[in-house]
PDB file as gemmi writes it, atoms N, CA and C in Angstrom:
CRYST1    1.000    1.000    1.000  90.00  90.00  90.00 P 1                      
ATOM      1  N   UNK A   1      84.843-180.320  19.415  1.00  0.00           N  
ATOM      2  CA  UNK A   1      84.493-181.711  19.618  1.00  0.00           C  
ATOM      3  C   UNK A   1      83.101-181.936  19.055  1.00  0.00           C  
ATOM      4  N   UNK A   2      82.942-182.849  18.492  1.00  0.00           N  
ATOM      5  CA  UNK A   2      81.762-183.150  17.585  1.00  0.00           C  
ATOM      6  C   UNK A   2      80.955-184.328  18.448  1.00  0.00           C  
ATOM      7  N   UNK A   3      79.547-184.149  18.581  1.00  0.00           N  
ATOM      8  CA  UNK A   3      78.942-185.633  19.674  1.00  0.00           C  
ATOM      9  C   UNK A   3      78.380-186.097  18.449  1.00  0.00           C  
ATOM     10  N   UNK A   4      78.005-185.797  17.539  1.00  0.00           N  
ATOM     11  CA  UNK A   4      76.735-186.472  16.663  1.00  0.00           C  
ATOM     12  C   UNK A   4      76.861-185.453  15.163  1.00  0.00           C  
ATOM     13  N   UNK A   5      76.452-186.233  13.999  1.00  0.00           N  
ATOM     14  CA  UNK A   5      76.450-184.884  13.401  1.00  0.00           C  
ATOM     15  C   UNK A   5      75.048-183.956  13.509  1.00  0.00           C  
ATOM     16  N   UNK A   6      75.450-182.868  13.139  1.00  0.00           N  
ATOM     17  CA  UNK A   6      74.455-181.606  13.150  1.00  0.00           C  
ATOM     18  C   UNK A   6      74.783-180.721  14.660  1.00  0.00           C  
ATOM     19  N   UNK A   7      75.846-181.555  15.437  1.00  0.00           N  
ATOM     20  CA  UNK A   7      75.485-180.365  17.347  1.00  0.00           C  
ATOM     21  C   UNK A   7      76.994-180.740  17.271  1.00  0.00           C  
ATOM     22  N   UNK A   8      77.197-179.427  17.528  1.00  0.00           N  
ATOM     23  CA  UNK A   8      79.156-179.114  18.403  1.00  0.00           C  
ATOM     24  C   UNK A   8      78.827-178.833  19.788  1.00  0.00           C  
ATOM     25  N   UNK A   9      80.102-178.979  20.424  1.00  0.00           N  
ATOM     26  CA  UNK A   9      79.891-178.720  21.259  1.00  0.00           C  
ATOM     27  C   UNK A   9      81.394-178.276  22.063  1.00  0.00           C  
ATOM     28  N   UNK A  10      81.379-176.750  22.384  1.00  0.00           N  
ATOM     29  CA  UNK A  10      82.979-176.236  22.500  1.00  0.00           C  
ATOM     30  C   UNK A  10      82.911-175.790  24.415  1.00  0.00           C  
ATOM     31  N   UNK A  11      83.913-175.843  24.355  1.00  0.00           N  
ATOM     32  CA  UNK A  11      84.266-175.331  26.170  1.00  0.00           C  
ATOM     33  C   UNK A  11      84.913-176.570  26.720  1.00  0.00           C  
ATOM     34  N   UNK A  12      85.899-176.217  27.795  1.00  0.00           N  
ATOM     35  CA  UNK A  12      86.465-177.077  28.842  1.00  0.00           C  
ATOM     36  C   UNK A  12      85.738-177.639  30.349  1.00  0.00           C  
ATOM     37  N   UNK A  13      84.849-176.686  30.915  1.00  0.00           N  
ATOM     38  CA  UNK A  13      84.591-176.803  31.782  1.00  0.00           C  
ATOM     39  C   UNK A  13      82.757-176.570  31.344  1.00  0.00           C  
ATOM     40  N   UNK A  14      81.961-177.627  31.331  1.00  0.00           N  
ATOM     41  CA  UNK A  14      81.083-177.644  30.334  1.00  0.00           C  
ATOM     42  C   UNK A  14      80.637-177.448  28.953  1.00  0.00           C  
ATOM     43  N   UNK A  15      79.860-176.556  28.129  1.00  0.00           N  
ATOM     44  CA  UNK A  15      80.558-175.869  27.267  1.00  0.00           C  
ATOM     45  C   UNK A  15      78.968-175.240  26.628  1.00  0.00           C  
ATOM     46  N   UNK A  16      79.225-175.045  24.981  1.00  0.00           N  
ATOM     47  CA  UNK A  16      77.628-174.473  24.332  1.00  0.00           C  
ATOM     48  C   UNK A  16      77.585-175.378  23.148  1.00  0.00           C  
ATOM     49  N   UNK A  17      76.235-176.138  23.202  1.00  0.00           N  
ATOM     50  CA  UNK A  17      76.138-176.580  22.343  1.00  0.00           C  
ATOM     51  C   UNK A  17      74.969-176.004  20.922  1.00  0.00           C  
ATOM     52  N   UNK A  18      75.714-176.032  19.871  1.00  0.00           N  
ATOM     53  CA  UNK A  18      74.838-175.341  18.873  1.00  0.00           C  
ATOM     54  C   UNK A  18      73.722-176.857  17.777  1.00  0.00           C  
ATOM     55  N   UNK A  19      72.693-176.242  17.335  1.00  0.00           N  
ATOM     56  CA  UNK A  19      72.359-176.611  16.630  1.00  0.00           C  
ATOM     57  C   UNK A  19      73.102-176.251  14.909  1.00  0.00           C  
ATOM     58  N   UNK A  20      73.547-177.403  14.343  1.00  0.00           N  
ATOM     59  CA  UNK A  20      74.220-177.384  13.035  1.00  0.00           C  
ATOM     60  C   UNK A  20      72.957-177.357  11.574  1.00  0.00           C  
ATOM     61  N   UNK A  21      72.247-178.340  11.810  1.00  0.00           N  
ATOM     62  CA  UNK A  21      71.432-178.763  10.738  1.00  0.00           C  
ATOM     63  C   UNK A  21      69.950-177.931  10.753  1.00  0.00           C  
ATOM     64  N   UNK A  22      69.279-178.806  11.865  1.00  0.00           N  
ATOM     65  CA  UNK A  22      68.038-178.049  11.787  1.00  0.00           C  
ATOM     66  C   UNK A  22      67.828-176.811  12.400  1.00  0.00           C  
ATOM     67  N   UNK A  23      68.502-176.601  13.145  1.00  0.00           N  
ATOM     68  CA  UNK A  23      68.043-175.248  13.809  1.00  0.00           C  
ATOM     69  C   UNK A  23      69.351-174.616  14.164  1.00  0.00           C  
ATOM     70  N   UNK A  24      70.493-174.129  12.847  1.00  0.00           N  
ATOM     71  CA  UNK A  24      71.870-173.792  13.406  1.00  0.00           C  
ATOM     72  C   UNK A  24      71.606-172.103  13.737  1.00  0.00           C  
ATOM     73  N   UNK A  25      72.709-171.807  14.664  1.00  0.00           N  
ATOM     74  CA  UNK A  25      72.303-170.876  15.151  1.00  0.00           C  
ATOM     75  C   UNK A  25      71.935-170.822  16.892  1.00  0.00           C  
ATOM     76  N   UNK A  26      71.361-171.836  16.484  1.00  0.00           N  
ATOM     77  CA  UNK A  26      70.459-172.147  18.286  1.00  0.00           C  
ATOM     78  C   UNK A  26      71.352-173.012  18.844  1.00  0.00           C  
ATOM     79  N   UNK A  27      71.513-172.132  20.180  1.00  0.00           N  
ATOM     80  CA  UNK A  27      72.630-172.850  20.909  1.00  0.00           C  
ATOM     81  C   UNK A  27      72.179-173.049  22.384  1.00  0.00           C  
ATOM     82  N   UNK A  28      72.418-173.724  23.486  1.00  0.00           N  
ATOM     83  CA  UNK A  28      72.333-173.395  24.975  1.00  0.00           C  
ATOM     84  C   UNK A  28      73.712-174.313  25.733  1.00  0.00           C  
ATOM     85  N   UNK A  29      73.660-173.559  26.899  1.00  0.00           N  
ATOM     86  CA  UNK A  29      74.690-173.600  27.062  1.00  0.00           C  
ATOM     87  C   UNK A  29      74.508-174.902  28.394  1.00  0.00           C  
ATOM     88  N   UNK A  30      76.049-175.199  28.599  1.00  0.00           N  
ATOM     89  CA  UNK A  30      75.450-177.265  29.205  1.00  0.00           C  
ATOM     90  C   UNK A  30      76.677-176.524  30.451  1.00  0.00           C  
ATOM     91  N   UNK A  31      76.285-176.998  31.541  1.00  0.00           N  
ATOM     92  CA  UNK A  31      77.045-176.549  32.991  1.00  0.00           C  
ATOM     93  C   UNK A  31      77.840-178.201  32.830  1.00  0.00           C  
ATOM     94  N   UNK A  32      79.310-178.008  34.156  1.00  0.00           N  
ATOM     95  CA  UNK A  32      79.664-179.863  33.813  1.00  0.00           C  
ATOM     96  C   UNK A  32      78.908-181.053  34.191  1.00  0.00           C  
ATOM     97  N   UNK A  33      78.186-180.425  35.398  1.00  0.00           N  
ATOM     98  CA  UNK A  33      77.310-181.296  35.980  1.00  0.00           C  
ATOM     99  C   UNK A  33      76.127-182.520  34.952  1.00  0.00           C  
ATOM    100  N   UNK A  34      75.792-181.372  33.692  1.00  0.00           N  
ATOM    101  CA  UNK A  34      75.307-181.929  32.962  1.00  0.00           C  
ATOM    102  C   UNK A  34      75.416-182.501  31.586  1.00  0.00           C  
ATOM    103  N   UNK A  35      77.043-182.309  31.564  1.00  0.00           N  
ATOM    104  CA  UNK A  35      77.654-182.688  30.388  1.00  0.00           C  
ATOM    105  C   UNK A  35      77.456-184.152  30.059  1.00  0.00           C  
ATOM    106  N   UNK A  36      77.440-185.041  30.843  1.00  0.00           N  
ATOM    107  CA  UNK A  36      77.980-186.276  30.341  1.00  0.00           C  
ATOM    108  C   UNK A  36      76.220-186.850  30.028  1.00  0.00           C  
ATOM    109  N   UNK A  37      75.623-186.406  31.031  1.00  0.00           N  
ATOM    110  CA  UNK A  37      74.026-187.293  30.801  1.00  0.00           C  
ATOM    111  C   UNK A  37      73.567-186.209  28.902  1.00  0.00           C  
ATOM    112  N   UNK A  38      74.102-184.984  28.511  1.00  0.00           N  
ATOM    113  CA  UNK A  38      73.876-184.623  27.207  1.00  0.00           C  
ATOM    114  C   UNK A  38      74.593-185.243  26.482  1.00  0.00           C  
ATOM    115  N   UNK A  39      75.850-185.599  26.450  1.00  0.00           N  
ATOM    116  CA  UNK A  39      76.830-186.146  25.383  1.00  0.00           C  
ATOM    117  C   UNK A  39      76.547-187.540  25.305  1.00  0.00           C  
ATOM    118  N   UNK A  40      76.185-188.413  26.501  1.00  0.00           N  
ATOM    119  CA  UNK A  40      75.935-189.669  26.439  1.00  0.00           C  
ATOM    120  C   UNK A  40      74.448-189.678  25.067  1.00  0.00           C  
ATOM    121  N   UNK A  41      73.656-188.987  25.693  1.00  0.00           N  
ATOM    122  CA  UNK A  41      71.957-189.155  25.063  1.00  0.00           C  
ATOM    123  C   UNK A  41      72.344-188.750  23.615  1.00  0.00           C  
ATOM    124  N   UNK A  42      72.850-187.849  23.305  1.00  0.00           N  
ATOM    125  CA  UNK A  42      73.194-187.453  21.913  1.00  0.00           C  
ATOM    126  C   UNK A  42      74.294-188.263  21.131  1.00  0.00           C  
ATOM    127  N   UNK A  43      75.159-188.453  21.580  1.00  0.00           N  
ATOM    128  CA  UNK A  43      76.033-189.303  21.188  1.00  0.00           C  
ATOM    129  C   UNK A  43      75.267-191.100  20.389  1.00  0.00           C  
ATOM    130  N   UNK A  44      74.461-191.496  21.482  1.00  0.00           N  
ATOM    131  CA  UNK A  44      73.689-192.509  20.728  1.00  0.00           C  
ATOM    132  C   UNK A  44      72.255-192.511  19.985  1.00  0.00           C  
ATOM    133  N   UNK A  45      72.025-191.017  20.033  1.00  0.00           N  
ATOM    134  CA  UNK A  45      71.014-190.626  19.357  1.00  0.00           C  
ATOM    135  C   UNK A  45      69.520-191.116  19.969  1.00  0.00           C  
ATOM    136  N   UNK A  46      69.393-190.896  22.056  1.00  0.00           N  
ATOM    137  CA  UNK A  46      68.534-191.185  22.395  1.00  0.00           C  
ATOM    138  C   UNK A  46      67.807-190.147  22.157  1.00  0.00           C  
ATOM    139  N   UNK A  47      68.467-188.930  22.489  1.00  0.00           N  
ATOM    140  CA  UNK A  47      67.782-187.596  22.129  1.00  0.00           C  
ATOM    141  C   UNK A  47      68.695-186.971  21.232  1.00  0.00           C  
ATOM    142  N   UNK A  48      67.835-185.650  20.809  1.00  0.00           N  
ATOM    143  CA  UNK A  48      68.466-184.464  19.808  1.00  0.00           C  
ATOM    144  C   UNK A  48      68.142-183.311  20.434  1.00  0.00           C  
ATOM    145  N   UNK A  49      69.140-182.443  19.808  1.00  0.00           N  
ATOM    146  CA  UNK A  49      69.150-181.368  20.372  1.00  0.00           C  
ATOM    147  C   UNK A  49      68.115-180.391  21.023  1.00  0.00           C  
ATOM    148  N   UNK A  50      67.200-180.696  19.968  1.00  0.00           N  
ATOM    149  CA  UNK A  50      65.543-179.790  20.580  1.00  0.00           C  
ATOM    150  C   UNK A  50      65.199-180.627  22.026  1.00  0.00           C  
ATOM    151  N   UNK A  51      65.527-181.880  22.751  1.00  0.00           N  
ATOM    152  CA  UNK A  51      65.098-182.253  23.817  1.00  0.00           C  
ATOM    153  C   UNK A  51      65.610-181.635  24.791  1.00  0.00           C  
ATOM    154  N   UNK A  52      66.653-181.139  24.747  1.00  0.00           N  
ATOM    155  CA  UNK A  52      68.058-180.176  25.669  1.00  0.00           C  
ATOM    156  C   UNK A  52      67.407-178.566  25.350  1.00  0.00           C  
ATOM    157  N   UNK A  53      67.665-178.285  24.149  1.00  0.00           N  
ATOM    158  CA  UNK A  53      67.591-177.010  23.740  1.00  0.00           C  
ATOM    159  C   UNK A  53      65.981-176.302  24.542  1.00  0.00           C  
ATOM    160  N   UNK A  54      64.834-177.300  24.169  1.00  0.00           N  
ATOM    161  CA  UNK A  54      63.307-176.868  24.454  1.00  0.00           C  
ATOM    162  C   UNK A  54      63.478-176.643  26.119  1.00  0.00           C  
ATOM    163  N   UNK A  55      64.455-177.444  26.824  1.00  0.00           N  
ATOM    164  CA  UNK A  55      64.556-177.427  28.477  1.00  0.00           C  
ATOM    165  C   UNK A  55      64.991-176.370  29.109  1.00  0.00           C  
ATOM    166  N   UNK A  56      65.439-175.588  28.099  1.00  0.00           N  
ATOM    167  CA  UNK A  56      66.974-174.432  28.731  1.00  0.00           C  
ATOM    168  C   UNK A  56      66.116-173.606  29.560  1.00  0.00           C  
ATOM    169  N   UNK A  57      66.627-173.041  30.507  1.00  0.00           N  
ATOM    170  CA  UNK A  57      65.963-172.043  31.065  1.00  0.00           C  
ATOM    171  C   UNK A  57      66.061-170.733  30.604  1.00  0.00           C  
ATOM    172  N   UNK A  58      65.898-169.793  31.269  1.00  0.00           N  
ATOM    173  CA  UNK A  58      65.447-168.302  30.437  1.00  0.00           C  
ATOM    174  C   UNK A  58      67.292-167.433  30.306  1.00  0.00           C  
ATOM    175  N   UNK A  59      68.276-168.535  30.715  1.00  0.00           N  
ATOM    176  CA  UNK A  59      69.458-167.630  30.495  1.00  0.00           C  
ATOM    177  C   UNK A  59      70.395-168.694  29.273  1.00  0.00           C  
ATOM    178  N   UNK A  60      69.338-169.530  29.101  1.00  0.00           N  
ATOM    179  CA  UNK A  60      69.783-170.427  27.652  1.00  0.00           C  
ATOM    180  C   UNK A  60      70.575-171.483  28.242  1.00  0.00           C  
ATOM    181  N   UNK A  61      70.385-171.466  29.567  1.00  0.00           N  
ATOM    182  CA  UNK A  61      71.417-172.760  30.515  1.00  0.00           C  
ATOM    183  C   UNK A  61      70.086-174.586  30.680  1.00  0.00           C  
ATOM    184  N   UNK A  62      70.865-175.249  29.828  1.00  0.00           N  
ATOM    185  CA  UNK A  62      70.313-176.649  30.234  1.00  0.00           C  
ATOM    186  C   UNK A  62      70.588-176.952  31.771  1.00  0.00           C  
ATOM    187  N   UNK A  63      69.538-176.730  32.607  1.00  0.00           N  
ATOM    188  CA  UNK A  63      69.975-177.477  33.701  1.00  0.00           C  
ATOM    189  C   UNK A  63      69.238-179.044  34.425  1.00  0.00           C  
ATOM    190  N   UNK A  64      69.386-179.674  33.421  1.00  0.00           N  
ATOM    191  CA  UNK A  64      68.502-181.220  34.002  1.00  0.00           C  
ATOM    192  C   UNK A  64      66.887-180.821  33.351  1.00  0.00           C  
ATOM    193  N   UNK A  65      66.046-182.268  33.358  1.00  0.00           N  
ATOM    194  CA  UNK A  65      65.014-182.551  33.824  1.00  0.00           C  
ATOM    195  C   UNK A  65      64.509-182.139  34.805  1.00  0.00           C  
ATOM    196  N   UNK A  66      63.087-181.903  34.412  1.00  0.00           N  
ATOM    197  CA  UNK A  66      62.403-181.636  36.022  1.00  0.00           C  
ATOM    198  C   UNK A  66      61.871-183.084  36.524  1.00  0.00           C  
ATOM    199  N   UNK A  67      62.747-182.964  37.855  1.00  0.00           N  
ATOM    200  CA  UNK A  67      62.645-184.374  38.745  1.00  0.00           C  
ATOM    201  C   UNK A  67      63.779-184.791  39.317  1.00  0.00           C  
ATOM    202  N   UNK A  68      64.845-184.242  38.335  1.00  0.00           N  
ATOM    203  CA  UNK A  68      66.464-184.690  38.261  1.00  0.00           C  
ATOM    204  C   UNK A  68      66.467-183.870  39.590  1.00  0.00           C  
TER     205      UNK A  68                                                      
END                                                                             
Protein backbone atom coordinates (compact mmCIF):
# COMPACT_ATOMS: atom_id res chain seq x y z
CA UNK A 1 0.00 0.00 0.00
CA UNK A 2 1.46 3.23 -1.05
CA UNK A 3 0.45 6.65 1.35
CA UNK A 4 2.46 9.23 -0.64
CA UNK A 5 5.14 8.81 -3.06
CA UNK A 6 8.67 8.03 -1.74
CA UNK A 7 7.10 5.85 1.87
CA UNK A 8 5.40 2.21 1.63
CA UNK A 9 4.00 1.01 3.97
CA UNK A 10 3.41 -3.07 4.42
CA UNK A 11 1.69 -5.14 7.38
CA UNK A 12 -1.94 -5.90 8.48
CA UNK A 13 -1.96 -5.16 11.90
CA UNK A 14 0.11 -1.87 11.81
CA UNK A 15 2.98 -2.28 9.70
CA UNK A 16 6.91 -0.72 8.57
CA UNK A 17 7.17 2.08 6.91
CA UNK A 18 10.29 2.65 4.63
CA UNK A 19 11.81 5.62 3.33
CA UNK A 20 11.77 5.33 -0.78
CA UNK A 21 13.42 8.59 -2.03
CA UNK A 22 15.41 10.38 0.41
CA UNK A 23 16.47 8.17 2.85
CA UNK A 24 15.45 4.50 1.31
CA UNK A 25 16.46 1.94 3.35
CA UNK A 26 15.28 3.68 6.58
CA UNK A 27 12.40 2.24 7.89
CA UNK A 28 10.42 2.24 11.49
CA UNK A 29 8.01 0.40 12.37
CA UNK A 30 4.10 2.06 13.13
CA UNK A 31 2.03 -0.11 16.03
CA UNK A 32 -2.13 0.16 14.96
CA UNK A 33 -2.71 2.52 17.49
CA UNK A 34 -0.68 4.81 15.46
CA UNK A 35 -1.43 4.02 12.06
CA UNK A 36 -4.08 6.25 11.07
CA UNK A 37 -2.71 9.71 12.81
CA UNK A 38 0.79 8.50 10.29
CA UNK A 39 -1.17 7.69 7.15
CA UNK A 40 -3.56 10.59 7.63
CA UNK A 41 -0.31 13.28 8.11
CA UNK A 42 1.53 11.68 5.21
CA UNK A 43 -1.07 11.02 3.01
CA UNK A 44 -1.74 14.96 2.80
CA UNK A 45 1.70 15.78 3.07
CA UNK A 46 1.41 17.50 6.63
CA UNK A 47 4.45 15.62 7.51
CA UNK A 48 7.23 13.32 5.90
CA UNK A 49 8.74 10.63 6.84
CA UNK A 50 11.81 12.10 8.82
CA UNK A 51 8.96 13.64 11.30
CA UNK A 52 7.88 9.84 12.25
CA UNK A 53 11.18 8.28 11.45
CA UNK A 54 13.44 11.15 13.82
CA UNK A 55 10.58 10.06 16.77
CA UNK A 56 11.15 6.25 16.72
CA UNK A 57 12.37 5.00 19.74
CA UNK A 58 15.53 2.90 20.25
CA UNK A 59 13.66 -0.43 18.86
CA UNK A 60 12.78 1.65 15.57
CA UNK A 61 8.97 1.67 16.93
CA UNK A 62 7.04 5.16 16.22
CA UNK A 63 5.15 5.48 19.25
CA UNK A 64 3.27 9.05 19.24
CA UNK A 65 4.44 12.48 20.16
CA UNK A 66 5.62 13.41 23.36
CA UNK A 67 2.39 14.72 25.06
CA UNK A 68 0.19 12.27 23.04
Amino acid sequence: MKLQQGVRVGGVVGGVVEGLYDEPGRTFRVPLRWYAEVSANMSITNMDFADFADTADESGTFRGFEGE
